[in-house]
C-alpha positions, 0 to 999 in steps of 0.5 A: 100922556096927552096934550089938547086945547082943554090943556092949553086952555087951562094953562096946564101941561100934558097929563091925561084927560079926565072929568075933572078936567072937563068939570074945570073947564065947563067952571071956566067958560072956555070958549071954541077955538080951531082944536076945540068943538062943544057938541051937546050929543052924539049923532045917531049910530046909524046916521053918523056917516051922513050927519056932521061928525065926517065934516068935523073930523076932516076940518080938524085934520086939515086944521091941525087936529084938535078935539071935539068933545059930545056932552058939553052945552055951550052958549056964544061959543061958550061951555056953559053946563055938562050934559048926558051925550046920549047912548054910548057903547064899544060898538058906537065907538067902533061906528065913530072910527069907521065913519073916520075911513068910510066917509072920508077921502082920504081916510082919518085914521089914529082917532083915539075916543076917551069916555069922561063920566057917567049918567048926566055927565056922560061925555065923549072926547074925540083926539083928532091928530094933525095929518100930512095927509091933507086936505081930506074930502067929504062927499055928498051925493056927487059933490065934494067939498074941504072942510076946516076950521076958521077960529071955532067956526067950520068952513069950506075951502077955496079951490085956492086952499086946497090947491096950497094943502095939496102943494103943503102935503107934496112938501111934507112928504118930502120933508119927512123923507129928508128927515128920515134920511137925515137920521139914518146917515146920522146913525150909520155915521162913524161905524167901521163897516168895512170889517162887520156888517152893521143893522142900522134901524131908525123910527121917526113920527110921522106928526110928532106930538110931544112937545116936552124933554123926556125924563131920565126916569121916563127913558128907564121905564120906556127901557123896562117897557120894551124889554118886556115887548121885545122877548113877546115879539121874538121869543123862541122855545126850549127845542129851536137852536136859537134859544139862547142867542142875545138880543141887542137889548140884553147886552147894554146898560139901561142907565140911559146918558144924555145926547143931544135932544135924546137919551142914548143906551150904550153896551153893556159888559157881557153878551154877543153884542159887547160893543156893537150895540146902541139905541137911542130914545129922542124926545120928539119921539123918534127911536134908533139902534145901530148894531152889528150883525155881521161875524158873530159867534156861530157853530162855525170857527170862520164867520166872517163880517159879511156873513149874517145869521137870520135871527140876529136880524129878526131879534135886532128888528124886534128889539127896535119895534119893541123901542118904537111901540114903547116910546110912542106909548110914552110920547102920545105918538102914533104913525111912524116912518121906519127904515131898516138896512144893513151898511157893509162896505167890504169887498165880500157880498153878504150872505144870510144865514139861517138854521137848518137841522140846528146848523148854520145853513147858508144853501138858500142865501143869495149873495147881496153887494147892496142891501137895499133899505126897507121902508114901512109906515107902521101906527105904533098904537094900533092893537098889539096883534097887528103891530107884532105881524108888522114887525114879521113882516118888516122882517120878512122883507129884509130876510126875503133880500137874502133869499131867505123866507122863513122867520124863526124867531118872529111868530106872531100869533093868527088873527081871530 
């Protein structure tokens, strides 16, 4: 799902882009606007970083973002007849994101190409997101410049604009921190952590993109979604001791309930967490999970509160990422701000547990009067494989703050 100017344009909501939807916006004469650049052909490969295609993706990220779609002749800023954009291949697409990095300071990154079409009507749809990162510079030799959209014309900024887009970037940095502060207090708020050690994970969008309330069938299937992602990121075989230990996941209802601006998943009836498990699904597509990993059932009669096995933080990081992966897929959202801490207020450090000869082992564990939060900025649409190692590593992090450096439960597989 995806809104874009072609969507606003033709009066409808976010739905995917196809050629009919091309084909009714060329019948409808729609005309440039700031989101929205006609290109009749797609520059050469082999001079993309020095043609136009930079400057138009820089001016639409300092502009709010918007598409540029290649294969549409347009007439007075018009679209008037689809036409063939020119050669177009897995590796052309490649040189397109590259020339988003490579030619840009700083980088544009999250492009997402469509191909609409075939032959004569080939055509190439280029989603530039909107970006905190502003304003992005072009270089050319040794000079630099800013572009931007003025209505469906590309301008340079003044040095007046680009000192208030920088000004604007410092304040949304600072924004988006209170948010996520703000979403952290909120989860954690209202949990007894003085007597079980609570994992408190929440995932916010960077730019969020989704302008609509998520349905209760649309919370079901992002459920279904990460149940199938989670067991892929913290999966474990029959000889590892931890074979059979509950994900958050496993243990609540995937009948979500209604909350404020969200959908909220509460605890089932059986398993390790009963009772100690939520996860929530925003429509702004942020995600949460407040759980208890402290004094679960063990090979030991006295586990106590503060006292943590290693895997119930790996399956409980998985679970969330899981949740973030499956909702940004849902609400066409890409980078995320994430933060992972585990709330104790007892008297007693917290000790970290992992498993040594099938036994719980303490021996590495080095003793925490404080976990100190772990922040991450992590493209919840980048490939599978490199979401899974940024999930070992966000892991890798909180486990290392114990004095703990295996993982048992988070193995993603090797990079080609």
């Amino acid at each position: 799902m995806t809104f874009t100017a072609l969507h606003r344009a033709l009066g409808l909501g976010p739905a995917p882009l196809t050629d009919e939807l091309l084909d009714e916006a060329v019948a409808n004469g729609v005309t440039e606007t700031s989101d929205l650049d006609w290109k009749s052909a797609l520059p050469k490969a082999k001079d993309l970083s020095q043609s136009d295609f930079p400057k138009d993706v820089a001016a639409m990220a300092n502009s709010g973002g918007g598409v540029i779609i290649f294969g549409v002749r347009e007439s007075q800023k018009a679209a008037v007849e689809r036409v063939n954009a020119g050669e177009f291949d897995e590796g052309y697409e490649r040189s397109l994101l590259s020339a988003a990095i490579t030619a840009i300071s700083p980088p544009v990154f999250g492009l997402t190409v469509h191909q609409l079409g075939s032959g004569d009507k080939l055509a190439i749809v280029v989603e530039v997101p909107a970006s905190l990162d502003g304003p992005h510079l072009i270089y050319r030799n040794h000079y630099f410049g800013a572009p931007m959209r003025n209505g469906s014309d590309t301008v340079w900024m003044k040095e007046r604009q680009i000192e208030a887009m920088y000004r604007a970037r410092f304040n949304e940095q600072r924004h988006a921190t209170e948010a996520l502060d703000n979403l952290f207090s909120e989860v954690a708020a209202g949990r007894d952590c003085s007597e079980r050690a609570w994992l408190i994970a929440v995932a916010r969008p960077r730019v969020p993109s989704f302008r609509g309330r998520l349905t209760l069938d649309q919370a079901r299937n992002i459920l279904t979604n990460t149940v199938k992602l989670a067991t892929s990121y913290a999966s474990y075989i029959e000889a590892n001791p931890y074979a059979h230990l509950t994900h958050p996941l496993d243990a609540v209802h995937h009948n979500p309930r209604p909350g404020l601006r969200r959908w909220i998943v509460t605890d089932a009836t059986a398993g390790s967490f009963q009772g100690t498990s939520q996860f929530s699904i925003h429509h702004n597509g942020s995600a949460t999970l407040a759980t208890v990993v402290g004094g679960l059932p063990s090979d030991r009669n006295d586990y106590k509160g503060w006292e943590i096995k290693s895997s119930a933080i790996e399956v409980s990081i998985a679970d969330v990422m899981a949740l973030v992966r499956a909702t940004a897929e849902a609400t066409g959202n890409d980078e995320y701000d994430v933060r992972v801490g585990i709330e104790w207020t007892g008297q007693q450090p917290l000790k970290i547990f992992t498993k040594y000869n099938g036994f719980d082992y303490d021996g590495f564990s080095t003793p925490l009067h404080r976990f100190t939060p772990v922040e991450v900025t992590v493209n919840a649409a980048e490939p599978n494989i490199d979401f899974h190692w940024d999930i070992h590593d966000l892991a890798q992090d909180c486990m290392n703050q114990g004095g703990i450096s295996c993982l048992l439960a988070i193995n993603p597989p090797e990079r080609s």
